[in-house]
C-alpha positions in Angstrom: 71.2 167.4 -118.1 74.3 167.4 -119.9 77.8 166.0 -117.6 81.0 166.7 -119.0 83.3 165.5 -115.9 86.9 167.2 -116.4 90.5 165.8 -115.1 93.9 166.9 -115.5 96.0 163.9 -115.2 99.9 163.1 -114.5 99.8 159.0 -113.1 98.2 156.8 -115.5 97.7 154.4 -112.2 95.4 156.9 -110.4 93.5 157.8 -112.9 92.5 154.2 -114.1 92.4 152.5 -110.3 89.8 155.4 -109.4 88.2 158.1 -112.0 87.9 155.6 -114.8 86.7 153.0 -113.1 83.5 155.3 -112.2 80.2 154.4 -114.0 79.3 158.1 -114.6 82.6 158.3 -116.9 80.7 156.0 -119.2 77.1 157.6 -119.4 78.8 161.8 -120.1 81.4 163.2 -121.6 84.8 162.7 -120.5 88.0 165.1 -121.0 91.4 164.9 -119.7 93.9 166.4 -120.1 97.6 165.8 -119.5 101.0 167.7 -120.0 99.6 171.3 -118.9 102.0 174.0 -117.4 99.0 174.2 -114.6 95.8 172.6 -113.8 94.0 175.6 -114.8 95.8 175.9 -117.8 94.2 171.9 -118.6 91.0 173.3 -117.3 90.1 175.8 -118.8 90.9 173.6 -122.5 88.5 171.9 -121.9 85.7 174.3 -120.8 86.5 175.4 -124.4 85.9 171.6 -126.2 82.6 170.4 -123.8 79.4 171.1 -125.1 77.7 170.5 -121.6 75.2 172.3 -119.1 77.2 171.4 -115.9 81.3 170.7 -115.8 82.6 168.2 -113.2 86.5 169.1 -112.3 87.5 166.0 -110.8 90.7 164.8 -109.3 92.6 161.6 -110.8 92.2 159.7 -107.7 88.7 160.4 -106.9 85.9 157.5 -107.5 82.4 158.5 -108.3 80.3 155.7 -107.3 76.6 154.8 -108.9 75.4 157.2 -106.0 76.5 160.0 -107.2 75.1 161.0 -110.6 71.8 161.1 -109.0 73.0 163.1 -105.8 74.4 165.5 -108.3 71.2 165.8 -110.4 68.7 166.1 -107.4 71.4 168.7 -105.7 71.1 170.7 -109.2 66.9 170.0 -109.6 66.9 171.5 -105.5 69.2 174.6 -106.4 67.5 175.6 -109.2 66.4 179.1 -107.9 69.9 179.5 -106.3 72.0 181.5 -107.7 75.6 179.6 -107.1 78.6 179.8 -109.2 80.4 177.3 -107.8 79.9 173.7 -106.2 82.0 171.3 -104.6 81.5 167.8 -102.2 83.7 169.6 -99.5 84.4 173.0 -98.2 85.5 175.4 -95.7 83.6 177.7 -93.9 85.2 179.3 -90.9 87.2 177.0 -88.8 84.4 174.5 -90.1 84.6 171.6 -92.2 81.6 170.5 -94.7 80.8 167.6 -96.6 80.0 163.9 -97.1 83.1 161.9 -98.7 84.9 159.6 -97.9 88.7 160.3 -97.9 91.7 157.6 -97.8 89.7 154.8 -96.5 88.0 157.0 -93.4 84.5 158.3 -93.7 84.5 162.0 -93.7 81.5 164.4 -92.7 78.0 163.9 -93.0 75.1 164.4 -95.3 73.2 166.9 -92.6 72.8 170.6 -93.0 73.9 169.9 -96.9 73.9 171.6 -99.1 75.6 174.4 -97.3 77.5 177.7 -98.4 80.9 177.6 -97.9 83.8 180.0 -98.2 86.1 177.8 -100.4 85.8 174.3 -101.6 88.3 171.0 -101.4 89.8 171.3 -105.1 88.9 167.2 -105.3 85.9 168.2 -107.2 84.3 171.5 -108.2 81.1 172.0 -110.4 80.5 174.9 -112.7 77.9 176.1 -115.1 79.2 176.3 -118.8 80.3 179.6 -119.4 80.4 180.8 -116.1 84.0 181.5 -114.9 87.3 180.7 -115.7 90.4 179.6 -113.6 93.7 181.7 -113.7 96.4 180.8 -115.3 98.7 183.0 -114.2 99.2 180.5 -111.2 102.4 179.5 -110.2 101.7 175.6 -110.3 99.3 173.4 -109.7 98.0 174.3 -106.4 95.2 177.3 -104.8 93.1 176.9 -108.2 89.7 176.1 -106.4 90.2 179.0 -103.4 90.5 181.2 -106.6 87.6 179.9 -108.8 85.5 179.9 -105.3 86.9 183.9 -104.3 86.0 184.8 -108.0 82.3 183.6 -108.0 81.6 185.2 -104.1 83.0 188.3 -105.9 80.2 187.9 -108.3 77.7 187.8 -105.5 77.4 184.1 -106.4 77.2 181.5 -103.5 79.8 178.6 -103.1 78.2 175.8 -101.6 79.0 172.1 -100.3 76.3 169.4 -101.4 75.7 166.1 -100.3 76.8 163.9 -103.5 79.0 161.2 -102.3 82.2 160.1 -103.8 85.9 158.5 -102.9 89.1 160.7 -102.4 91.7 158.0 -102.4 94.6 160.2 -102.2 98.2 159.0 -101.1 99.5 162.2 -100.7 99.8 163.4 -96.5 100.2 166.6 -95.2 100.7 169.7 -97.6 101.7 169.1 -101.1 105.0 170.7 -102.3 104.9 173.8 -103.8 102.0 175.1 -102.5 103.5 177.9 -100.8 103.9 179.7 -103.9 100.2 179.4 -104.8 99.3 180.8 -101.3 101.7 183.8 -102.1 100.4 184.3 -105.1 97.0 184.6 -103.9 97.4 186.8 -100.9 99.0 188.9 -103.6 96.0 188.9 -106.0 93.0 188.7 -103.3 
C-alpha cells in the first residue's frame, strides 16, 4: 500500500522534534506544506501532488512510532469490506472519548472496542482514500477542518471510525486554541 503522510507546518521546531523524526516519514511519501491561508487550503495541495492509495493528515507535533505503520496497515487489511471515508486515532462519539494515543506525556484511551465509529475525529491525524473528499476552504482559519471532513463523509453514508494505531501528540498548546470560535460559527452556519 501506498502512504503519502500530509502536514501543514508553521514551527520548524515541532515538526523536526516530532513528525520528522518518525521512521514511517522515511519508508512513504512525505508532503508539507507551509504558508497556507488555512490548513485545508495546504491540504487539499497536496491531495492534488500524492500519487498514493491512503493519505495520512498529520499534525507537526505528532510522532509516529515503528508501531504504527503496521497498526495502520492491519486496521486497513481488517476494514477492507467497510465502507469508511474517514479515519482517525481519536474521536468523539457522544459524551464519549475513543482512542489509543498518548497525548502530552499522559497515556490516553485504550486499544479495546477499536476500531470504533465515531461522530468526529481529533484533527491530530485523519486518514482518507485518494480521491475521496475534500476539505473546505472557505474556513475561516485553521481550526474545525476535521469535524467538517468527518460531517461530509457521514453525509455520504460513509462511517468515521477510531482505530487502534498508536502514535504521540506532543502538543504544548492547553485549553482551546485561539480563533476557534470562528470556525465553530462557521460550521453551525454550514451544517
Amino acid at each position: 500500500m501506498k502512504l503519502s503522510i500530509i502536514c501543514s507546518a508553521n514551527n520548524e521546531t515541532l515538526l523536526r522534534d516530532n513528525l520528522l523524526r518518525s521512521p514511517i516519514v522515511t519508508r512513504h511519501e512525505l508532503i508539507v506544506k507551509q504558508n497556507y491561508r488555512n490548513v485545508s487550503a495546504a491540504y487539499n495541495r497536496a491531495m492534488e501532488q500524492s500519487e498514493s492509495d491512503y493519505l495520512i493528515f498529520v499534525h507537526q507535533d505528532v510522532y509516529l512510532p515503528d508501531s504504527f505503520e503496521d497498526d495502520l496497515f492491519n486496521a486497513l487489511i481488517d476494514l477492507n469490506d467497510v465502507d469508511w471515508g474517514v479515519l482517525g486515532v481519536a474521536g468523539k462519539l457522544g459524551d464519549k472519548y475513543l482512542g489509543h494515543i498518548l497525548d502530552r506525556g499522559n497515556p490516553w484511551g485504550s486499544p479495546q472496542g477499536l476500531p470504533a465509529e465515531v461522530q468526529t475525529l481529533d484533527e491530530l491525524l485523519l486518514i482518507l482514500k485518494r480521491d475521496t473528499f475534500h476539505f473546505d476552504e472557505s474556513l475561516p482559519n485553521h481550526h474545525m477542518f476535521g469535524a467538517d471532513i468527518c460531517l461530509q463523509a457521514r453525509e455520504e453514508g460513509k462511517k468515521v471510525l477510531a482505530i487502534d494505531a498508536y502514535c504521540e501528540h506532543n502538543s504544548t498548546l492547553r485549553g482551546h486554541p485561539a480563533g476557534i470560535e470562528l470556525g465553530m460559527e462557521y460550521m453551525r452556519k454550514k451544517w
